[in-house]
Every structure is written in C-alpha cells, then in structure tokens.
C-alpha positions as CSV (number, residue, x, y, z in Angstrom):
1,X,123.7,-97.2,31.9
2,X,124.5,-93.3,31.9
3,X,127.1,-92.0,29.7
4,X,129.3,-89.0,30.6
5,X,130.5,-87.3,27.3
6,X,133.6,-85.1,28.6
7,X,135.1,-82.1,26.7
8,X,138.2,-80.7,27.4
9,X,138.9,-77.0,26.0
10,X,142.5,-76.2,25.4
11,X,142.3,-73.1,25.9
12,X,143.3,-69.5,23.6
13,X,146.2,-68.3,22.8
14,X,147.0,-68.2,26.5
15,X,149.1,-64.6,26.3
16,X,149.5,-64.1,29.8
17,X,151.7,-67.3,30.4
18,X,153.6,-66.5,27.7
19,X,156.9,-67.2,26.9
20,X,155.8,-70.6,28.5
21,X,152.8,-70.4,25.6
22,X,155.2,-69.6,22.9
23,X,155.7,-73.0,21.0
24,X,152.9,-74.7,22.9
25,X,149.2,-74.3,24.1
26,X,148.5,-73.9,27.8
27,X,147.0,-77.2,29.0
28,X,150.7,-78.6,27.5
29,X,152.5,-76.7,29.5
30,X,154.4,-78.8,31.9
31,X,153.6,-78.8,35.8
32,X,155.5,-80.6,38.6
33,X,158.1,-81.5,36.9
34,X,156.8,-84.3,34.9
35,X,153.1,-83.9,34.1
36,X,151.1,-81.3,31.7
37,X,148.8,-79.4,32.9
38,X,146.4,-81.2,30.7
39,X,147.1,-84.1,33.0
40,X,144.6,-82.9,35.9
41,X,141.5,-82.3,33.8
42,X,142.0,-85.8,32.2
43,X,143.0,-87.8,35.4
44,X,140.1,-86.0,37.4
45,X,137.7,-87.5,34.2
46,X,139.4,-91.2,34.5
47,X,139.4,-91.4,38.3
48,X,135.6,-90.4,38.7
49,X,135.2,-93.4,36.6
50,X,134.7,-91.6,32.9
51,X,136.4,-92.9,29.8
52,X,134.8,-90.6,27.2
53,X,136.8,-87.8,26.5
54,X,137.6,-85.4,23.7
55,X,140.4,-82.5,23.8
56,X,139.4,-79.6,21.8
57,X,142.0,-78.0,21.0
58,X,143.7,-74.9,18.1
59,X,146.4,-72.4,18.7
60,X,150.2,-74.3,18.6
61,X,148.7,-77.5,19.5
62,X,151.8,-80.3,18.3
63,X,153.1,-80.0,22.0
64,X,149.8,-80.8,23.1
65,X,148.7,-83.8,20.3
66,X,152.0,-85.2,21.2
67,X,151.8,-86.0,24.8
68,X,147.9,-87.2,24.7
69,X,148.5,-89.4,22.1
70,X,151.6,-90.7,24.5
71,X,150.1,-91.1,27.2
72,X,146.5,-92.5,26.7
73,X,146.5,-95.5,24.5
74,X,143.8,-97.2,25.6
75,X,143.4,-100.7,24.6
76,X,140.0,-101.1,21.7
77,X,138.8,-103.7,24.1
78,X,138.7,-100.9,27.3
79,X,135.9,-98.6,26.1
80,X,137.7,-95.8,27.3
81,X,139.8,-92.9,24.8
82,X,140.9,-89.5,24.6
83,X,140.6,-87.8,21.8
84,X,141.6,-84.7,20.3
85,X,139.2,-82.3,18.6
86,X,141.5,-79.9,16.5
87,X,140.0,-76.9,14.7
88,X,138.7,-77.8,11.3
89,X,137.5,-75.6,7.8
90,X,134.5,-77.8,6.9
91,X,132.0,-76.5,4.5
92,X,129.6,-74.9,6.8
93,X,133.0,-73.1,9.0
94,X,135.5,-72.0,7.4
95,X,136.2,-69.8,10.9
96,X,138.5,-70.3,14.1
97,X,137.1,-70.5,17.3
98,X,135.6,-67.4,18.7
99,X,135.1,-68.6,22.4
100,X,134.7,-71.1,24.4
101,X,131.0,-71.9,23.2
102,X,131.9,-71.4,20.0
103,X,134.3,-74.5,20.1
104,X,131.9,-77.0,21.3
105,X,129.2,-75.8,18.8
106,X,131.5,-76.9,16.3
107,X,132.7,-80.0,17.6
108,X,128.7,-80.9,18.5
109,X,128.9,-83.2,15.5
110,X,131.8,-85.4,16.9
111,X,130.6,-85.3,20.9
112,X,128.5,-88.4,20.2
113,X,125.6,-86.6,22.2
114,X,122.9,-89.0,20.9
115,X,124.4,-91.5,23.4
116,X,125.0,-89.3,25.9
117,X,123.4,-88.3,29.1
118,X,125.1,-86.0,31.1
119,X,127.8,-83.4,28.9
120,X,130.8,-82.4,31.1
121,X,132.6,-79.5,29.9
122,X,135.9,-78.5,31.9
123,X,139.0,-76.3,31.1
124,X,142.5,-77.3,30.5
125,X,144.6,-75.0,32.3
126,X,143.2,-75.4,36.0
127,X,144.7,-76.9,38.7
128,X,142.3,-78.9,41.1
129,X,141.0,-82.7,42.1
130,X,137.5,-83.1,42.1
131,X,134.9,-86.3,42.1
132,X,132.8,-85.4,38.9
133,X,130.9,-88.3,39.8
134,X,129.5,-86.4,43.2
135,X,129.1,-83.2,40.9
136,X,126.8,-85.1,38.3
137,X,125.1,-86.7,41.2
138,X,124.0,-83.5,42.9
139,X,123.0,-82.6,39.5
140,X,120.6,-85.3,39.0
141,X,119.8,-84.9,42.4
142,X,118.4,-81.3,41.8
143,X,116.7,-82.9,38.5
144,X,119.2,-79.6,37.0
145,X,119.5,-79.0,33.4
146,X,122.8,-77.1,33.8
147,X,124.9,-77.0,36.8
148,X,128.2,-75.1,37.8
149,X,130.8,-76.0,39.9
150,X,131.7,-73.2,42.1
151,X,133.7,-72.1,44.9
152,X,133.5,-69.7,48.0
153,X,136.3,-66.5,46.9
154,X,137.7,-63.1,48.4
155,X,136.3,-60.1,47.0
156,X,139.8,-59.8,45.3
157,X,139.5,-62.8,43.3
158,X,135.9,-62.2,42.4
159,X,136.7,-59.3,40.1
160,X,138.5,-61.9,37.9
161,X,136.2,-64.9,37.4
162,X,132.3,-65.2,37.0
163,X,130.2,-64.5,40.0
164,X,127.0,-65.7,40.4
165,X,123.7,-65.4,43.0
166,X,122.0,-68.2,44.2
167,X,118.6,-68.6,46.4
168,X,118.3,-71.1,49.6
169,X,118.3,-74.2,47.1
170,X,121.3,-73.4,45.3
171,X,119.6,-72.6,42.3
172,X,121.3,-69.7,40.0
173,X,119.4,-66.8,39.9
174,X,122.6,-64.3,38.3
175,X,125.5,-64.1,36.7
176,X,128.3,-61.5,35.9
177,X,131.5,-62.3,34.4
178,X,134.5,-60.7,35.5
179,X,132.8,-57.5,37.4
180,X,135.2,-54.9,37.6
181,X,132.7,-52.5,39.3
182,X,132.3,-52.1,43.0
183,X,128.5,-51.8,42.7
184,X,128.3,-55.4,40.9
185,X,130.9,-56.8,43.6
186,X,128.2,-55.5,46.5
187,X,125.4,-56.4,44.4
188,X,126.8,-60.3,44.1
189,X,128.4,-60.4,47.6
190,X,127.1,-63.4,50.0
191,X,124.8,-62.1,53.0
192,X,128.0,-63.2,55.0
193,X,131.7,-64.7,54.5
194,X,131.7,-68.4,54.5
195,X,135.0,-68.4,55.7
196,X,138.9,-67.3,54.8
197,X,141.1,-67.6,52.3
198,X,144.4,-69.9,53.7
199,X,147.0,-68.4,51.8
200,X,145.6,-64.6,52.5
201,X,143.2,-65.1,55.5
202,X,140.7,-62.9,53.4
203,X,137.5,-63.0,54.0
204,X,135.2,-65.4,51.2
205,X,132.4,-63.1,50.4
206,X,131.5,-64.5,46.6
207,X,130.8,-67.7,44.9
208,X,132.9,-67.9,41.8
209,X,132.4,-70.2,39.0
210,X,135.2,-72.8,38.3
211,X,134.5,-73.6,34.7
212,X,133.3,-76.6,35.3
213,X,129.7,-77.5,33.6
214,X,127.7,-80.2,33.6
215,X,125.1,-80.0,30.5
216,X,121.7,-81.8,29.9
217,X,122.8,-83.5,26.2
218,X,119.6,-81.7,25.1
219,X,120.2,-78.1,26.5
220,X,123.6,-77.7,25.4
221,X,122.6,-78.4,22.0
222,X,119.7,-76.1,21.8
223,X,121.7,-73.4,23.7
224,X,124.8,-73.6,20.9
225,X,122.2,-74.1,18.0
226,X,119.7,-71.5,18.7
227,X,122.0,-68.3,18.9
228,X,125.6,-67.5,17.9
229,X,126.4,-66.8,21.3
230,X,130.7,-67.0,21.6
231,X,131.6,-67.8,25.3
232,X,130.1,-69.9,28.0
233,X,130.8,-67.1,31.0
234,X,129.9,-64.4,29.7
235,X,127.1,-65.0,27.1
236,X,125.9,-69.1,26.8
237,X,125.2,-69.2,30.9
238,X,123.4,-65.7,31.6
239,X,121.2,-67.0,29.1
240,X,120.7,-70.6,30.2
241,X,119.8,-68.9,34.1
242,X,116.8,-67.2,31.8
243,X,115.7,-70.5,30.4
244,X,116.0,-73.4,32.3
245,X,117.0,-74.9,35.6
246,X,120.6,-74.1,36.6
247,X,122.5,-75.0,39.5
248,X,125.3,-74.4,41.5
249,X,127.6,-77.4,43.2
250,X,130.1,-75.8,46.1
251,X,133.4,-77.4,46.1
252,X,135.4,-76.1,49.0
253,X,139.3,-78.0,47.8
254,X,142.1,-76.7,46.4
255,X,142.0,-74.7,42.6
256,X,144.0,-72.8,41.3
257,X,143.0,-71.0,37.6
258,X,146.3,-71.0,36.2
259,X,146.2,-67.8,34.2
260,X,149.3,-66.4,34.5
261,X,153.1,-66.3,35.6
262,X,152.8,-65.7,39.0
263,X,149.9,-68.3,39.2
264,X,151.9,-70.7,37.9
265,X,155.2,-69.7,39.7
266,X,153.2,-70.2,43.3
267,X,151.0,-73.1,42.6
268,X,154.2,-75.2,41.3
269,X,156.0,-74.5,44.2
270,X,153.8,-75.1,46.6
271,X,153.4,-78.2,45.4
272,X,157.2,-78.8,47.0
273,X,155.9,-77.9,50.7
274,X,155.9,-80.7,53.4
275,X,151.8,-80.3,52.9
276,X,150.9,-79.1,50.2
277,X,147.0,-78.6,49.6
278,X,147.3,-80.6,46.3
279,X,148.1,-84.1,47.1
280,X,150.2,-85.9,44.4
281,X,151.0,-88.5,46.5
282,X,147.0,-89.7,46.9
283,X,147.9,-93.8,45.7
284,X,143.3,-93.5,45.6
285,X,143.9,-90.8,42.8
286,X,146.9,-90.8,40.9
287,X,147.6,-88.0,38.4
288,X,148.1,-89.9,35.3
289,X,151.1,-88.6,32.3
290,X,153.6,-90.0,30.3
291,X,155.8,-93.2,31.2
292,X,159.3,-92.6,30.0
293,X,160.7,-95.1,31.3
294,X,163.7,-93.1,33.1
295,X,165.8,-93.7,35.6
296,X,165.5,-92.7,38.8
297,X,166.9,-89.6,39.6
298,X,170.5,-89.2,40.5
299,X,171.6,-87.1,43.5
300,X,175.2,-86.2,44.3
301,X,176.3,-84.8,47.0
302,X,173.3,-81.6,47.2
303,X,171.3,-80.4,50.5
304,X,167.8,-80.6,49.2
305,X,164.9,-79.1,50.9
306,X,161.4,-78.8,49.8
307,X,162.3,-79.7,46.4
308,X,160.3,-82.1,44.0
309,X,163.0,-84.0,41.7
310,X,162.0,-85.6,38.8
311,X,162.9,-89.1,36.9
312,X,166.5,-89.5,34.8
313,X,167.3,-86.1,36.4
314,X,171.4,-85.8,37.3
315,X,172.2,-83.3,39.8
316,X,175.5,-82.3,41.7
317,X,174.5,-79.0,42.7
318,X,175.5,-77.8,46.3
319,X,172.0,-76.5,47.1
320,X,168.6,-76.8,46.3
321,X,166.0,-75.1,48.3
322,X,162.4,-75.3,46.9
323,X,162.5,-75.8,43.9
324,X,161.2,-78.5,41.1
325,X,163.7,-80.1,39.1
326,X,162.2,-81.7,35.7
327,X,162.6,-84.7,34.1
328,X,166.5,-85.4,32.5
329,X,167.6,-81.6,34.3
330,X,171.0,-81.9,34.4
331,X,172.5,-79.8,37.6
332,X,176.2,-79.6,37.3
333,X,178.7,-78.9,40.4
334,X,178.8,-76.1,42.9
335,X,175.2,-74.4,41.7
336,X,172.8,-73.3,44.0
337,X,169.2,-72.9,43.3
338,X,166.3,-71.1,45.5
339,X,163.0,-71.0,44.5
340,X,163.1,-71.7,40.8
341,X,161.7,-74.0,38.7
342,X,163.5,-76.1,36.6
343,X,161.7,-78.1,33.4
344,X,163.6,-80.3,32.4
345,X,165.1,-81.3,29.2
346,X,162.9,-83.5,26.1
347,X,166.9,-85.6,25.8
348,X,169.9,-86.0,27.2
349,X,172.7,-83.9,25.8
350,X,175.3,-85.8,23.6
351,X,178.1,-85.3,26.6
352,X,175.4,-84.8,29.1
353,X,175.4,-88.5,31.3
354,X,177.8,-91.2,31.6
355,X,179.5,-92.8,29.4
356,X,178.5,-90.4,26.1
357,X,180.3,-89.8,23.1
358,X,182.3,-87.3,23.6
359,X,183.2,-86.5,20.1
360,X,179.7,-84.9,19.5
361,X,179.7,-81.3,19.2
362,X,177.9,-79.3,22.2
363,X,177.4,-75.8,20.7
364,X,178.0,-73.1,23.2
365,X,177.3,-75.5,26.2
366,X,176.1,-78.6,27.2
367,X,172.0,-79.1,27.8
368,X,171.2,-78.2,31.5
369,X,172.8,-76.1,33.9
370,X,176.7,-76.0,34.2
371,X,179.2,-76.0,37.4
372,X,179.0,-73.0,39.3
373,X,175.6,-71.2,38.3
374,X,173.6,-69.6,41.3
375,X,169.4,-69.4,40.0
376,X,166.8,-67.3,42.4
377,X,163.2,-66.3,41.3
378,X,163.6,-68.2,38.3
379,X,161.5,-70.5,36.1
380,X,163.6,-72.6,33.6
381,X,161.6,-73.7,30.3
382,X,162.6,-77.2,28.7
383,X,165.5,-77.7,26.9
384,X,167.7,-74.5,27.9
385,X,171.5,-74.5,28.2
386,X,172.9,-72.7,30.3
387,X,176.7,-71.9,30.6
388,X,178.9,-71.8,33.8
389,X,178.9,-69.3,36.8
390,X,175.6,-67.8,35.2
391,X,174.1,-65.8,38.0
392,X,169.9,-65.2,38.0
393,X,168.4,-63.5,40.2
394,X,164.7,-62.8,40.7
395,X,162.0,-60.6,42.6
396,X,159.0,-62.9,42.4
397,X,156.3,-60.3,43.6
398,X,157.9,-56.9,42.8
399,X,155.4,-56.7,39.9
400,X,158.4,-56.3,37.5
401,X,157.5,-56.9,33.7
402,X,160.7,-56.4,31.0
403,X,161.4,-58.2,27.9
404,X,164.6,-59.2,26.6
405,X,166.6,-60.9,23.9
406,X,167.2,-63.9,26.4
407,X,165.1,-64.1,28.7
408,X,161.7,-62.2,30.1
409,X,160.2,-60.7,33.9
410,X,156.8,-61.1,34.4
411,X,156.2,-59.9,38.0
412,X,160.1,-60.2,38.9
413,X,160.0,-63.7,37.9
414,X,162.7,-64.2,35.4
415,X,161.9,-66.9,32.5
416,X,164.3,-68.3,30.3
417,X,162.3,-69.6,27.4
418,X,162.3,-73.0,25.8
419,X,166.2,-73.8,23.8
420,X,167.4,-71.0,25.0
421,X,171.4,-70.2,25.2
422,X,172.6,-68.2,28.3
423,X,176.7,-68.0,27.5
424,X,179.1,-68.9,30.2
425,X,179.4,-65.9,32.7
426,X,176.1,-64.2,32.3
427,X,174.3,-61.8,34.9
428,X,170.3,-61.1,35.1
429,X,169.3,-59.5,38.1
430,X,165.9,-57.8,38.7
C-alpha cells in the first residue's frame, strides 16, 4: 500500500504581503473570511485521500502553530496528522533555513521517508484545488522520478515564476527561474499559445511551474544530501533535469501564487462573484479550517451584493458591495463598504453584542467598525477598531505604495494593520 509523505513549506519572511505578514507567517494569513491560507494546501492533501502531512515552518510562526493544532486533531485511531516541523539548532545545524531545499534537507530526518513512496512537496501560500492523487498517478504512469506540476501562462506572468521546456512526452528538458530577460522568455516560449488568459485574454505562451513536486523518496534524498544546494527552483530542479527522469503534469484550473497585496486583494474578492473560478461551495471538496462554533451571522437591515459574510459576524451597515466580512466583524449603522475586505475580529468586544457588560472599559472605541464609517479599496486586518464617520478611501491599481503611522498603500490598496486604532473622524484618501 503506497504511502504519500506531504510537506508543506511555510514560506519566508513573506515581505511583500506585509503588514498582513507582520505578526504572522503567510500561509496563516486569513483568506475568505474564515480560513488560512494554509487551509488549501492541507485540504487539497486530505481530500486526495492523504493523511501524512508535516508543516515546515520558521519566521513568526505562533499564528500559524495555533490554528493547525485547532483545527486538525485527528483521532490516534485515524492514521491521519498534521504536523508541524519548526526550525530547530541540533548539533549538526545550528543555521536557519536558507531556502526552500534547505528546509526539507533538514527536516529529512523527521519525513519518515523509509516508509514512504511518493514525497509531495507543495507551498503554503497558493491558492488552487488540485487531485494530487491524478498528479502522483501520471507520475507513476511516466515511471518519473521527479515531476512538476505546471500550468500554461502569459508571457507577463512567466518572468515571475520558473519556466520550463518540455519534448513531445512531457519530459523536462529546461529550466529557468524567474527569467527577466527577453532572450530567455523567446528561448522558453511554447511553439504556439495554448490558449488565453480569462482575466486578461493574454495569450499563454509558457509553462510555468506551480511549486508543486512530487519526489521519488530516494531522489529527493540524494539530491538534498549530495550538494548544499538552497532552493528547489532555482538550484535542486536544474540539477535533478541533468540527472534523472523529470516530468511535467499540466493542470489547466484556477491558481493563484499569492505573493503580494494586490494578489491577495483580487483573488479574495473574486471569490465574492456570482462564479467565481474557485469553488468553495464544492460539498465533493470542502476546504477544511477551524470550527468555532459561532453563530450565524447577523444581518440588519444592509443591501448586500457580492459579498461573502462570515459566522458570529453583526452587521447594520447600509451597504455592502463586494466585499468579505470576517468572522465576529462587527459593522455598526449607516457605514458603507465597496470593495474592501474586512477580517474579522479573534473576540467579541466587551460592549460589542447583546447583552454585554457594559461597565467594561472600551479604550478609544469599540472592536469593529463604528456608525457612520464609509471604507473603499480597503483591506481590514483582524482585530482593528475603528471610530465613527472614519472615511477610507482607496485606488486599488494606481500602483500607489506609502507608509504611515496607521495604516499603509501598497498599490492604492489601503491596509489597516492587525489592533490597529483609527480615532473617531479620521480621513485616508489615496
């Protein structure tokens, strides 16, 4: 009976999401309301039929630790865990991670890879469904050592992610990570487009790896052992294409890399469309996270359209108009919100619901958003109070980047990080 090992990476420091990466890693970043991103990589695993999964994980991991160890608590009897695989000093490393080789070199020793017989290595921060089971089967099928998950992209794209050639069989002859040149680009460019991109209706003119890899127990091993090579794209797979038999698995569904701000701000939102092209209503493939065990949410009075409104959350806004509202967001009368994302809150504040204690003291406002506040272009991180009549307004796509003691642009959309205070009255306009 095979055995799929599957390992997770969390991911660097993940600086170009920040301030969402301030106080947590990105695969804990929350997504949809009331999932992590970590939550797609793991549910992908469990729904192809895999139980055997390790997190590796090192920069401001709690967030991260926190929620897995929530939300999969397998019973002994299942066979099934996750695990987390934090960094460690032992005395051979006394070294971070340098990469994203690097990290499964030194977590070989926990992968269990003696009783393994495929290794599935996948990122943390990606956004995607895919049957690994079909992936592992076209890569027995091919009788493959390594093989890559890839998917048709626009020239545009290609310059950001690892491109790769391939002959009639779909065996990888090259690979370039990140080209930035035009000459590579030409050089790695399809004989002809294999189609257009939806969102753009640019032509698909490269195969782009998605950072998904499925490893031969054996290969991995001497690959990481043999050489102090640092990072799967650009050093660990050039070399494996020298040495052994490495293929390439087209996957033509949704996937979003979700690098940055502006990634993140569109791929959430789209997600509120009437069809969007992530289902995460598939009952055949549920997307599994936490259960908190919240009541539904509670709507008074607002004209919602496209929006996604998550558990326990208490709105009385006037307007909401594609947006996602997180779990426990409280909305309070008269706001308006357009295209923002709102994350919710980790409690409920003390005056915040029903029936509170009233004599608890609020600070400089309650937890959520207060009466009158008008939010455009906006992405609210967890926790954040916000006073009344604020007014935010956003460019999302005027490529806008400014720091500030509140809040922060990247690409004219305006973040208001995690516990932050915005007093009563406040103006941010881009």
């Amino acid at each position: 009976m095979s055995q799929v090992i599957c390992a997770v990476l969390g991911g660097g420091r993940g600086t170009r999401l920040f301030p969402l990466t301030k106080e947590r890693c990105k695969p804990a970043v929350p997504l949809a309301g009331k999932y992590r991103l970590i939550d797609i990589p793991v549910s992908n695993c469990l729904n192809s039929g895999y139980g055997s999964i390790f997190v590796i994980t090192q920069f401001n991991t709690e967030s991260l630790h926190r929620h897995v160890s929530r939300t999969y608590p397998f019973d002994a009897l299942s066979g099934r865990f996750v695990e987390i695989l934090s960094a460690e000093q032992t005395m051979d490393k006394s070294d971070w991670y340098q990469g994203t080789a690097d990290a499964v070199r030194h977590n070989l020793r926990h992968l269990r890879l003696h009783a393994a017989s495929h290794v599935l290595i996948l990122s943390g921060d990606h956004l995607y469904r895919m049957d690994y089971h079909e992936l592992i089967g076209h890569h027995d099928d091919r009788n493959a050592d390594l093989t890559l998950a890839v998917q048709p992209v626009t020239a545009a794209q290609a310059s950001s992610l690892g491109v790769l050639k391939v002959d009639a069989a779909g065996r990888i002859e090259a690979f370039a990570e990140k080209p930035s040149d035009e000459a590579t680009l030409r050089d790695f460019a399809l004989p002809r487009p294999t189609g257009t991109d939806p969102t753009t209706g640019e032509p698909l003119t490269h195969l782009a790896s998605m950072g998904v890899y499925v490893f031969c127990p054996r290969v991995l091993r001497n690959l990481l052992m043999q050489g102090e090579e640092q990072d799967f794209g650009k050093e660990i797979i050039p070399s494996a294409i020298a040495r052994y038999r490495v293929f390439s698995h087209i996957f033509t569904g949704y996937w979003e890399d979700i690098g940055t701000i502006s990634a993140f701000y569109r791929a959430n939102l789209e997600l509120t469309m009437p069809q969007p092209r992530l289902n995460l209503f598939d009952p055949n493939w549920p997307t599994y996270t936490r259960a908190r065990y919240l009541a539904p949410a509670k709507v008074n009075g607002a004209r919602l359209r496209n929006a996604l409104v998550a558990e326990g959350a208490m709105v009385d806004a006037t307007e909401i108009d594609h947006c996602i509202v997180g779990v426990r967001s409280v909305v309070g009368e008269g706001c308006v919100l357009r295209d923002s994302i709102l994350m919710g809150n980790d409690h409920y504040s003390a005056s915040g619901f029903p029936g509170a204690d009233l004599s608890v003291p609020e600070g400089p406002s309650k937890l959520g958003i207060q009466a009158g506040c008008r939010i455009e272009g906006a992405i609210i991180d967890k926790n954040v109070r916000i006073g009344e009549s604020v007014v935010i307004r956003g460019r999302p796509g005027s490529g806008i980047d400014s720091d500030h003691e509140t809040y922060h642009v990247r690409d004219g959309i305006v973040i208001v990080p995690r516990s932050q205070v915005l007093p009563a009255g406040s103006r941010i306009s881009v």
